[in-house]
PyMOL Python script that loads the backbone (N, CA, C, O; Angstrom):
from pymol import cmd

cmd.read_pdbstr("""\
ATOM      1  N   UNK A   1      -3.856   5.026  15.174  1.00  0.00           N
ATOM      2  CA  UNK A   1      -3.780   3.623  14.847  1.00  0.00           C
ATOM      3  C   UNK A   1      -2.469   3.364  14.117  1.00  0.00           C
ATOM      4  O   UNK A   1      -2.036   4.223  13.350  1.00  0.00           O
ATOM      5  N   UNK A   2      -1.711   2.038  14.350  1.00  0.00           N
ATOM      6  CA  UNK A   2      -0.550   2.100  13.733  1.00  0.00           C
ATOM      7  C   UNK A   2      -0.750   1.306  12.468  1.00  0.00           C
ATOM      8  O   UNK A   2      -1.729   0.604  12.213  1.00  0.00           O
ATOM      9  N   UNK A   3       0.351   1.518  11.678  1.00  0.00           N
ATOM     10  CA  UNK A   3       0.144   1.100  10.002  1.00  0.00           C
ATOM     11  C   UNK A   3       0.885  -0.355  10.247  1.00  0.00           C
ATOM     12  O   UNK A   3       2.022  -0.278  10.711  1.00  0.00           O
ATOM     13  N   UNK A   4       0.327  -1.756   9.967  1.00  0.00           N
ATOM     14  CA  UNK A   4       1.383  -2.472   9.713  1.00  0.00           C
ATOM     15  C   UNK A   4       2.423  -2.623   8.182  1.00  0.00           C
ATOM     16  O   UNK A   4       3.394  -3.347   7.960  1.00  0.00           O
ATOM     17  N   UNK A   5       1.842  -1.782   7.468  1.00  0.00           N
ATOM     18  CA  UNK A   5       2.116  -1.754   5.989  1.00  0.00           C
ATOM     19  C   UNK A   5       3.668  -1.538   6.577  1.00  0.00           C
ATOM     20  O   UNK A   5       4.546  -2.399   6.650  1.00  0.00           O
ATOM     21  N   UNK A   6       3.744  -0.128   6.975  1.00  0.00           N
ATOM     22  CA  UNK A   6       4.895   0.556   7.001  1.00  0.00           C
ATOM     23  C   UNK A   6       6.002  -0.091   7.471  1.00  0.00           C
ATOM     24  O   UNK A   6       7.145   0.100   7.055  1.00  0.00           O
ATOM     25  N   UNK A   7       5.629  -0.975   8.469  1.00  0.00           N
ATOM     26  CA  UNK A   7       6.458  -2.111   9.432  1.00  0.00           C
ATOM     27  C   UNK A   7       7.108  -2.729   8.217  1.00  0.00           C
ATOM     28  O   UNK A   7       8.288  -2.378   8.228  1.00  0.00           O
ATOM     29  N   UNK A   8       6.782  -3.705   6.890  1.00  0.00           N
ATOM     30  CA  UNK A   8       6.981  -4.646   6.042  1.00  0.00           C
ATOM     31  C   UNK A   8       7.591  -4.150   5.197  1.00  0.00           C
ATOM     32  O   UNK A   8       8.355  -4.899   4.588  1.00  0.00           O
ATOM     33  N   UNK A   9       7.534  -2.727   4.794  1.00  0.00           N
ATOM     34  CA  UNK A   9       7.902  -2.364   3.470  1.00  0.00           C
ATOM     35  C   UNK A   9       8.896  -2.158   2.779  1.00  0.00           C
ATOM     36  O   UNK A   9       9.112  -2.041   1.573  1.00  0.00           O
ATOM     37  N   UNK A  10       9.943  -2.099   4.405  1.00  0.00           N
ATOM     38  CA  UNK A  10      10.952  -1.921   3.699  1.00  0.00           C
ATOM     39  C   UNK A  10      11.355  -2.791   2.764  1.00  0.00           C
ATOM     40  O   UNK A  10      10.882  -3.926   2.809  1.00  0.00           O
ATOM     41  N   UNK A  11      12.577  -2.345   1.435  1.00  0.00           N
ATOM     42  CA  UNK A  11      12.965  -3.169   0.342  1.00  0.00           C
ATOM     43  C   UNK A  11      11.770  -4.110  -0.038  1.00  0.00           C
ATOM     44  O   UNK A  11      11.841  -5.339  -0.040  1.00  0.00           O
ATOM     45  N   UNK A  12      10.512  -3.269  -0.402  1.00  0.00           N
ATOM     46  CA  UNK A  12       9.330  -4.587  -1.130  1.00  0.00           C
ATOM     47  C   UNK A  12       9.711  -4.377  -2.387  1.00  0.00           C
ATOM     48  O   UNK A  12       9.154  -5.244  -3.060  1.00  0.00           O
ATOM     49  N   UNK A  13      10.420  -3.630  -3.125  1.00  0.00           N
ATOM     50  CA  UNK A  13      10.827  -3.530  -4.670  1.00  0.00           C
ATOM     51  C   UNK A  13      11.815  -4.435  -5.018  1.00  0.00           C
ATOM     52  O   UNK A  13      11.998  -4.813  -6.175  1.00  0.00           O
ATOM     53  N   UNK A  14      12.385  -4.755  -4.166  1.00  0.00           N
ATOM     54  CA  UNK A  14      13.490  -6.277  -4.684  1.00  0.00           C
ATOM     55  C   UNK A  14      13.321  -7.040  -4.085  1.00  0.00           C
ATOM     56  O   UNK A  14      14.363  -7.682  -3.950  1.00  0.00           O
ATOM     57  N   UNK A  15      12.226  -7.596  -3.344  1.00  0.00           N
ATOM     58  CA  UNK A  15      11.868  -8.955  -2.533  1.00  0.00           C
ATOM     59  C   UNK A  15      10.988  -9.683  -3.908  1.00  0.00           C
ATOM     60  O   UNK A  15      10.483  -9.112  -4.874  1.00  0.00           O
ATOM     61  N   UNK A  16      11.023 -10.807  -3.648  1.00  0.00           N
ATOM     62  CA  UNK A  16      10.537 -11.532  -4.906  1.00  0.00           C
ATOM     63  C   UNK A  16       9.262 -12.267  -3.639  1.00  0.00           C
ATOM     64  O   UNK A  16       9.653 -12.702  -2.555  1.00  0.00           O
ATOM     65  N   UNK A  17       7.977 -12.278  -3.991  1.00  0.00           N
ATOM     66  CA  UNK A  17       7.413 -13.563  -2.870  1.00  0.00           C
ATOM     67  C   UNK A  17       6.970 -14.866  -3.492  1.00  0.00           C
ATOM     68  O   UNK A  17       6.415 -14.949  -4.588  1.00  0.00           O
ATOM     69  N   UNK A  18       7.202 -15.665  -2.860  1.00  0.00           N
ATOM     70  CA  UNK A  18       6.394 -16.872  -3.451  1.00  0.00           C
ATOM     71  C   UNK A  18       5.013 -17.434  -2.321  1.00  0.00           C
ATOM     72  O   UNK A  18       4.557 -16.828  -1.351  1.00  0.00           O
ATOM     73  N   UNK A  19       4.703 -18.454  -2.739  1.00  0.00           N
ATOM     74  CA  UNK A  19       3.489 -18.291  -2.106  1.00  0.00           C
ATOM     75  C   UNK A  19       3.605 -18.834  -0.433  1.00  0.00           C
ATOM     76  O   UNK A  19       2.547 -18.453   0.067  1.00  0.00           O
ATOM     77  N   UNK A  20       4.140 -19.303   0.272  1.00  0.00           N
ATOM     78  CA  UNK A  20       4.564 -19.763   1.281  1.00  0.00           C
ATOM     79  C   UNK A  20       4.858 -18.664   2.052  1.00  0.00           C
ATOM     80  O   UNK A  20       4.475 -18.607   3.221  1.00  0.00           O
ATOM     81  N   UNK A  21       5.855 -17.283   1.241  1.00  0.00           N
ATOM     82  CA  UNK A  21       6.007 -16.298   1.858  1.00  0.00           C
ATOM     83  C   UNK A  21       4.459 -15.419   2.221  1.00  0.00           C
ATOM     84  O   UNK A  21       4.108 -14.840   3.249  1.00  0.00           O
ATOM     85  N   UNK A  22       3.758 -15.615   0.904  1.00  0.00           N
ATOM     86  CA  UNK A  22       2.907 -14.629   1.056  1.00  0.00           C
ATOM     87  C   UNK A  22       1.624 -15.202   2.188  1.00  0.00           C
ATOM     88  O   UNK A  22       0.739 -14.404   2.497  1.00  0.00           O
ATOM     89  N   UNK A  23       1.614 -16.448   2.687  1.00  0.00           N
ATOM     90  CA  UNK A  23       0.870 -16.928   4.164  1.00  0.00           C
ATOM     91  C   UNK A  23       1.539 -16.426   5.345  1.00  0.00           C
ATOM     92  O   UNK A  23       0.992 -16.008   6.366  1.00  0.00           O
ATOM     93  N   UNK A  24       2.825 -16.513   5.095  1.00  0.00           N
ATOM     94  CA  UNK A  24       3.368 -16.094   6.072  1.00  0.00           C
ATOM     95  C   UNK A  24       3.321 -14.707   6.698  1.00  0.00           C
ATOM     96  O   UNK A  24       3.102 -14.412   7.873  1.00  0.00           O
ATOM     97  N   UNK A  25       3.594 -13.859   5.573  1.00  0.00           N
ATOM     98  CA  UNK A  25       3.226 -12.409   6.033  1.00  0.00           C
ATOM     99  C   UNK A  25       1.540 -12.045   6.262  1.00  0.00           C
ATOM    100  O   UNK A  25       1.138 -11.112   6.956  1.00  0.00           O
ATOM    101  N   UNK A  26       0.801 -12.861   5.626  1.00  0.00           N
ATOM    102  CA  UNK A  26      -0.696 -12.812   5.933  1.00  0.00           C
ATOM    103  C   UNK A  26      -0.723 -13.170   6.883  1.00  0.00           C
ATOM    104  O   UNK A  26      -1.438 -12.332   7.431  1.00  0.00           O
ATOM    105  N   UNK A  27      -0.414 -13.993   7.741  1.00  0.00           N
ATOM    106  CA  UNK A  27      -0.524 -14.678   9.080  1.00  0.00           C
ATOM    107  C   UNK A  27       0.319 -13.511   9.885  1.00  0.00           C
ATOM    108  O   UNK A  27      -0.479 -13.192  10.766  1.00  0.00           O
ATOM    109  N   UNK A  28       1.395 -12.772  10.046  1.00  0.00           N
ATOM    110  CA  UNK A  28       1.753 -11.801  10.414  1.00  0.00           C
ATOM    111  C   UNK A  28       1.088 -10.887  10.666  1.00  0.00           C
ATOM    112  O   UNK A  28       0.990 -10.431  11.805  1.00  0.00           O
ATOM    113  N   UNK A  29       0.329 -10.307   9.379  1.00  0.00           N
ATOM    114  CA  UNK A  29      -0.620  -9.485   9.417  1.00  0.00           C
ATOM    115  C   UNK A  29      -1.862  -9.464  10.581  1.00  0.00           C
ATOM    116  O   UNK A  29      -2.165  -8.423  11.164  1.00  0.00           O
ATOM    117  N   UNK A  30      -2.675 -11.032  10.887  1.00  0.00           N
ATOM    118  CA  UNK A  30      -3.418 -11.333  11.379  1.00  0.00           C
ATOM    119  C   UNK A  30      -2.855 -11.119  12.556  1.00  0.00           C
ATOM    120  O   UNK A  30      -3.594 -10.322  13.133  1.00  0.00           O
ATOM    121  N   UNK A  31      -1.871 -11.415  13.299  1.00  0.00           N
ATOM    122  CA  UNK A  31      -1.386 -11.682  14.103  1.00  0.00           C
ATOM    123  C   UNK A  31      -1.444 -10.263  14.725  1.00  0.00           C
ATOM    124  O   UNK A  31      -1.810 -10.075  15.885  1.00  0.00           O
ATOM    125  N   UNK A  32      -1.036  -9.217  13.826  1.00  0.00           N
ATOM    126  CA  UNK A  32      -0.671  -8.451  14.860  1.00  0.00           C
ATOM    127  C   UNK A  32      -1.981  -7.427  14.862  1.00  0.00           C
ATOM    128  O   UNK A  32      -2.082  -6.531  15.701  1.00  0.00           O
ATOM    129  N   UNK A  33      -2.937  -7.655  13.864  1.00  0.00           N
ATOM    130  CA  UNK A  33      -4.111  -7.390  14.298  1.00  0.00           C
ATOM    131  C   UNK A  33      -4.895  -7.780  15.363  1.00  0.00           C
ATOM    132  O   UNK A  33      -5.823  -7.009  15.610  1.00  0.00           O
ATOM    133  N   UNK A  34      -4.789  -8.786  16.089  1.00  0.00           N
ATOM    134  CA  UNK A  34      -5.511  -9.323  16.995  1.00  0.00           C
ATOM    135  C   UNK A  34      -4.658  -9.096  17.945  1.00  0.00           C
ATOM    136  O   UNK A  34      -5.258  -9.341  18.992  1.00  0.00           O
ATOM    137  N   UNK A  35      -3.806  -8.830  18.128  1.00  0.00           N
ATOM    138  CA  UNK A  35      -3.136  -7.685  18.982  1.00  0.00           C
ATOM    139  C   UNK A  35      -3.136  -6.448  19.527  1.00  0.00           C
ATOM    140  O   UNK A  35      -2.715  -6.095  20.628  1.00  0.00           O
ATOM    141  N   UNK A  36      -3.718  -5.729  18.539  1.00  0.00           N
ATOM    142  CA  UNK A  36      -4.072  -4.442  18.333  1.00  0.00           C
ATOM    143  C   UNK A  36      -5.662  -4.248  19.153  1.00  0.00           C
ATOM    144  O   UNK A  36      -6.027  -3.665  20.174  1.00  0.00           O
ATOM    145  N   UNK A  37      -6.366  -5.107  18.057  1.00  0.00           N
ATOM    146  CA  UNK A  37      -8.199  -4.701  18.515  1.00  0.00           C
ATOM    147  C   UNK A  37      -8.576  -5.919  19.871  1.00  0.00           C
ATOM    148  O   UNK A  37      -9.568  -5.894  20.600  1.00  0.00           O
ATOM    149  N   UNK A  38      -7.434  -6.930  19.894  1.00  0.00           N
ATOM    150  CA  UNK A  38      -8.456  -7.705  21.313  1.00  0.00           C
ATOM    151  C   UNK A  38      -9.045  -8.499  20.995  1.00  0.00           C
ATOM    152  O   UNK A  38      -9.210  -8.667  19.787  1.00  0.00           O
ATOM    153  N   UNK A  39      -9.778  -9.561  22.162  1.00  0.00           N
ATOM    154  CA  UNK A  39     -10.476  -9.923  22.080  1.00  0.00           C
ATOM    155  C   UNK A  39     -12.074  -9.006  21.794  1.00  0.00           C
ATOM    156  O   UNK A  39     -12.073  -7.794  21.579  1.00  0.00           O
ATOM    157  N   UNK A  40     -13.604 -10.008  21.855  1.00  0.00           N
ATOM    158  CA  UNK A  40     -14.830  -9.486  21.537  1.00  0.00           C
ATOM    159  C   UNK A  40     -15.520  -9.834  22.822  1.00  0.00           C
ATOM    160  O   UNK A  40     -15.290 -10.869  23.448  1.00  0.00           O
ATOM    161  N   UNK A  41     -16.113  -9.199  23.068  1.00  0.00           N
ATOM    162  CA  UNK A  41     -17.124  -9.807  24.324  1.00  0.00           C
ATOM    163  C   UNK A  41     -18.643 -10.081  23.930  1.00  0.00           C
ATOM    164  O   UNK A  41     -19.454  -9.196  23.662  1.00  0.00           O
ATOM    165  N   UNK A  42     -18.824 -11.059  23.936  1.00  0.00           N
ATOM    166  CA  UNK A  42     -20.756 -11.630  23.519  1.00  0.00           C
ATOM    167  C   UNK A  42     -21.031 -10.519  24.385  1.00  0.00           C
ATOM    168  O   UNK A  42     -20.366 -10.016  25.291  1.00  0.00           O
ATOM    169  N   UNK A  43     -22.524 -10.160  23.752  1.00  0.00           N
ATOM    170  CA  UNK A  43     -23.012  -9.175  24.819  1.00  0.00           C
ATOM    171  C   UNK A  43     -24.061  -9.484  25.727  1.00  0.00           C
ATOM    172  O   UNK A  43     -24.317  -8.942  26.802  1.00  0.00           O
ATOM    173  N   UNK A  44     -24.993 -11.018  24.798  1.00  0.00           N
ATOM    174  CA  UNK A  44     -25.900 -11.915  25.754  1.00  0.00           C
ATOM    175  C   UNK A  44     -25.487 -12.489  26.849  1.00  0.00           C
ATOM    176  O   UNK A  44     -25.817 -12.194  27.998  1.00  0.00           O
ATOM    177  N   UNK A  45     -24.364 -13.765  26.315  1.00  0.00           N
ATOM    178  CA  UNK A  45     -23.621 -14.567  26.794  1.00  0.00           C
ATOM    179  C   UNK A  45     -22.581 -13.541  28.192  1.00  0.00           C
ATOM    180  O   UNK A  45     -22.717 -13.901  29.361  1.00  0.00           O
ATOM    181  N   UNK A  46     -21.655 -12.366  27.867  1.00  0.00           N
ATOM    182  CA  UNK A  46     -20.670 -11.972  28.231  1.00  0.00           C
ATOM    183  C   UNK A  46     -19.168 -12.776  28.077  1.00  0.00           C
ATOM    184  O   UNK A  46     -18.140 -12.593  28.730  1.00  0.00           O
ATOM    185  N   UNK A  47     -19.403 -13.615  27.103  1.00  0.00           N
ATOM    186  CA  UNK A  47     -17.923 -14.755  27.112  1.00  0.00           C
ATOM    187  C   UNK A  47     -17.275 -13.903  26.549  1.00  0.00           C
ATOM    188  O   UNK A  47     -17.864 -12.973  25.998  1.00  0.00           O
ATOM    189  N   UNK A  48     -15.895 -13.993  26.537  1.00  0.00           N
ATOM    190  CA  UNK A  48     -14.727 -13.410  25.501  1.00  0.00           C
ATOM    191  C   UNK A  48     -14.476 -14.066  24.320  1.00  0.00           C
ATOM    192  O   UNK A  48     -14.803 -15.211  24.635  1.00  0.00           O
ATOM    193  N   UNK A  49     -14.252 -14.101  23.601  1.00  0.00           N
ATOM    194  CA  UNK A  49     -14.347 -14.330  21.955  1.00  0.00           C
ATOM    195  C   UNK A  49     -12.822 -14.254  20.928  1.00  0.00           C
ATOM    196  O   UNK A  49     -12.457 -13.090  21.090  1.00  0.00           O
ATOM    197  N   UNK A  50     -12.030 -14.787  20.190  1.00  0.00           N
ATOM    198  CA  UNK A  50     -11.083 -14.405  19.709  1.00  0.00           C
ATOM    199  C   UNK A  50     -12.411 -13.130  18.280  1.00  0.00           C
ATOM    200  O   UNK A  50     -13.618 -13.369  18.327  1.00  0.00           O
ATOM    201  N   UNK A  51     -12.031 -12.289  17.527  1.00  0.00           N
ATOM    202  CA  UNK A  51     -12.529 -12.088  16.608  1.00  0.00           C
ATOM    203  C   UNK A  51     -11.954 -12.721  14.535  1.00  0.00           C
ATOM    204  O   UNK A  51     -10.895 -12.508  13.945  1.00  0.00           O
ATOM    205  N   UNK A  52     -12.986 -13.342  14.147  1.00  0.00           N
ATOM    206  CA  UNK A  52     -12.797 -13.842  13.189  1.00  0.00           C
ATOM    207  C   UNK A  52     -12.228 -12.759  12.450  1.00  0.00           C
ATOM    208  O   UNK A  52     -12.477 -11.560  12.575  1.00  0.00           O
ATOM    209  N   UNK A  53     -11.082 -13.571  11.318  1.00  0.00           N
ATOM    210  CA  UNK A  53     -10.516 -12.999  10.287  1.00  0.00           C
ATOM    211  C   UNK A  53     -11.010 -11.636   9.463  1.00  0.00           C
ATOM    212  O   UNK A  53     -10.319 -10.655   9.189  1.00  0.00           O
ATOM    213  N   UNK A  54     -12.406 -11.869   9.152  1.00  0.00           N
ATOM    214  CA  UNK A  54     -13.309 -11.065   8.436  1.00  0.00           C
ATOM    215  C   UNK A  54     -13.448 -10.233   9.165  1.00  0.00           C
ATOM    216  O   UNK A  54     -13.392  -9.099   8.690  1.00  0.00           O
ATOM    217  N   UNK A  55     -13.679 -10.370  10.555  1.00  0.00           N
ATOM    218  CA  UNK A  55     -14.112  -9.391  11.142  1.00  0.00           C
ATOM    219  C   UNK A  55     -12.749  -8.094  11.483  1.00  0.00           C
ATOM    220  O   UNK A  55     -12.768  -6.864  11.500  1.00  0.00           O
ATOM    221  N   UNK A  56     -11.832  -8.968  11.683  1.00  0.00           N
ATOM    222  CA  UNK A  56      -9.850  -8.080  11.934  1.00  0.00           C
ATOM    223  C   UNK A  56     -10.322  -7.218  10.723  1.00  0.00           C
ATOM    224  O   UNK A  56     -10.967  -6.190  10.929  1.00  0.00           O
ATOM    225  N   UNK A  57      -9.958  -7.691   9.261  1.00  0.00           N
ATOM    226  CA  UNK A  57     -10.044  -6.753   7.962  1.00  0.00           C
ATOM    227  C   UNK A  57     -11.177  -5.713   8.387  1.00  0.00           C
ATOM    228  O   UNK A  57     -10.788  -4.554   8.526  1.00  0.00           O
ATOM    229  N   UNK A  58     -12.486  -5.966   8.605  1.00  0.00           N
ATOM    230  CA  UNK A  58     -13.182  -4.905   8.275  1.00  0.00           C
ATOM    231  C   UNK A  58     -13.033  -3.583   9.274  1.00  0.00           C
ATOM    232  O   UNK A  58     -13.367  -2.433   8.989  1.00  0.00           O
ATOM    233  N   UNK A  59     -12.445  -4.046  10.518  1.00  0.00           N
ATOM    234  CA  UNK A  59     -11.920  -3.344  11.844  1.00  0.00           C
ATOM    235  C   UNK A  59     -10.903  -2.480  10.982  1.00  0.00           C
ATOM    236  O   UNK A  59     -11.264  -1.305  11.066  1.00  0.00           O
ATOM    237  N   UNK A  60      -9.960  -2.584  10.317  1.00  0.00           N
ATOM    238  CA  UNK A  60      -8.429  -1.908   9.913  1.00  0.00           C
ATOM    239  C   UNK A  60      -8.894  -2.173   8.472  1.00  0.00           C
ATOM    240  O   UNK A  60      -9.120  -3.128   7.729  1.00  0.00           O
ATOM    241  N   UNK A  61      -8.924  -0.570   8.465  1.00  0.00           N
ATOM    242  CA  UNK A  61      -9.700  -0.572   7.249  1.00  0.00           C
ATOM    243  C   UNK A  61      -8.935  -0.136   5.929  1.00  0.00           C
ATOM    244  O   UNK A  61      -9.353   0.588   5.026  1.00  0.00           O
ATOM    245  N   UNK A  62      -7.360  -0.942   6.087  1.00  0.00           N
ATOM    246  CA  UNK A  62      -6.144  -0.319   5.265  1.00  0.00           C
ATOM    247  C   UNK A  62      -6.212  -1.764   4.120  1.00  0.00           C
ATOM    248  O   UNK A  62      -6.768  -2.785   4.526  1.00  0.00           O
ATOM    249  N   UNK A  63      -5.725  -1.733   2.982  1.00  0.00           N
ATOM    250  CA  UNK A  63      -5.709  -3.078   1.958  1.00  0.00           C
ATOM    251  C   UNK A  63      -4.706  -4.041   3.029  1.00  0.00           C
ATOM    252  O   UNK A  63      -4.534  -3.639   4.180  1.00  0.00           O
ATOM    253  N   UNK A  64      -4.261  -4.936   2.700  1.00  0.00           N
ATOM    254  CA  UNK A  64      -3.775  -6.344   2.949  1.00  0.00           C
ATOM    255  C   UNK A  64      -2.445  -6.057   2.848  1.00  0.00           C
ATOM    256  O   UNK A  64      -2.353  -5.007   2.213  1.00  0.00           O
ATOM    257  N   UNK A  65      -1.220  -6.524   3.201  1.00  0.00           N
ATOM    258  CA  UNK A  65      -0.150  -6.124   3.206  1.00  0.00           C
ATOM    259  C   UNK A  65       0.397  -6.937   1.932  1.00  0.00           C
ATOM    260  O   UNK A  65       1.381  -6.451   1.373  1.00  0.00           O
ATOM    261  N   UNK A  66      -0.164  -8.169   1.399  1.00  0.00           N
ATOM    262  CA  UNK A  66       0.629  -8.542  -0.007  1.00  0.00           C
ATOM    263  C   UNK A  66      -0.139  -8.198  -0.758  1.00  0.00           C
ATOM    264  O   UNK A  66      -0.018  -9.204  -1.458  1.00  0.00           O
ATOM    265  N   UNK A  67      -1.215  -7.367  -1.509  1.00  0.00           N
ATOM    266  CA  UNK A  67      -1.626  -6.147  -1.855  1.00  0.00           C
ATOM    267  C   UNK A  67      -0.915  -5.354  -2.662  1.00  0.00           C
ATOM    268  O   UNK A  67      -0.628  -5.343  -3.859  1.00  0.00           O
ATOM    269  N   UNK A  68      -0.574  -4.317  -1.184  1.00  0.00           N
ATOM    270  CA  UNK A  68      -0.005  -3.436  -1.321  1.00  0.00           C
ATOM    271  C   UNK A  68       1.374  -3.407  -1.941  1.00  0.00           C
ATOM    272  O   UNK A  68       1.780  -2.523  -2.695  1.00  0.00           O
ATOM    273  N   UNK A  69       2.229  -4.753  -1.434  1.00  0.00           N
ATOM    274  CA  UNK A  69       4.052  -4.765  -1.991  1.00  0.00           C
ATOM    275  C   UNK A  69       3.302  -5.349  -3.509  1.00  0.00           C
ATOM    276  O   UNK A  69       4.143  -4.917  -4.297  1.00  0.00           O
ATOM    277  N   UNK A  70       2.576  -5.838  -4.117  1.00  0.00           N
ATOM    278  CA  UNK A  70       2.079  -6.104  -5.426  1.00  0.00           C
ATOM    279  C   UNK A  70       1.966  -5.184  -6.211  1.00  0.00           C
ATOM    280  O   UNK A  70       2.074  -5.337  -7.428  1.00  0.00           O
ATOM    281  N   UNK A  71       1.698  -3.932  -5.569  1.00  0.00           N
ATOM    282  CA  UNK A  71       0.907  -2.772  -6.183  1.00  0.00           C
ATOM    283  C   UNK A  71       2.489  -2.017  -6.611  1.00  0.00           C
ATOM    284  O   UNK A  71       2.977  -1.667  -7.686  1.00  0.00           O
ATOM    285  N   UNK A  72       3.004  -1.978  -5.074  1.00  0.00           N
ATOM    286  CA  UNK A  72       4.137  -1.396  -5.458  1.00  0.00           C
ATOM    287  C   UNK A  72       5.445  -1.852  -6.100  1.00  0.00           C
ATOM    288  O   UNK A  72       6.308  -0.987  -6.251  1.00  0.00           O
ATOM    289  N   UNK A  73       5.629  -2.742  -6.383  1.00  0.00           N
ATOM    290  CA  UNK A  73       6.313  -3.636  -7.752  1.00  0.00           C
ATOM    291  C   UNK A  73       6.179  -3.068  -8.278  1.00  0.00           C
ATOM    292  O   UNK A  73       7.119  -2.306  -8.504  1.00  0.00           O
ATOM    293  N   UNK A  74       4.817  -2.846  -9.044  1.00  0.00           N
ATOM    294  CA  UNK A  74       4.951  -2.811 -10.230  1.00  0.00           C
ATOM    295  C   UNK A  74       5.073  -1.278 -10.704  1.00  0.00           C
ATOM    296  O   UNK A  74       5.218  -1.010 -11.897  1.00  0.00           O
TER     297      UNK A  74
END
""", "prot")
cmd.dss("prot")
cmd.show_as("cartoon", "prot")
cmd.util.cbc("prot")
cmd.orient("prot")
């Protein structure tokens, strides 16, 4: 499985974020999760499904990517 952490990290010790940034890379994040795992298939129905937010996180089971550059600041 690939890390998106590793993708972002470079220079997270002198990036400053504000909050606009930090949707943005959350939305990144999402993004390339639902990339990764796919769509869901109902299993009654058989429709295809995008998978909810909650459900991406609990799939990739790594912390959040503004998290992690938080953690490592400091």
């Amino acid at each position: 499985m690939y890390r998106i952490i590793t993708l972002v990290m470079y220079g997270c010790k002198t990036l400053s974020l504000q909050l606009n940034e930090d949707y943005k890379l959350r939305a990144f994040e999402i993004m390339v999760l639902r990339k990764m795992f796919g769509p869901k298939r109902e299993e009654v129905t058989g429709w295809w499904s995008k998978l909810c937010n909650e459900e991406l996180c609990d799939l990739y089971d790594s912390p959040n990517i503004i998290s992690v550059m938080k953690s490592r600041k400091a």
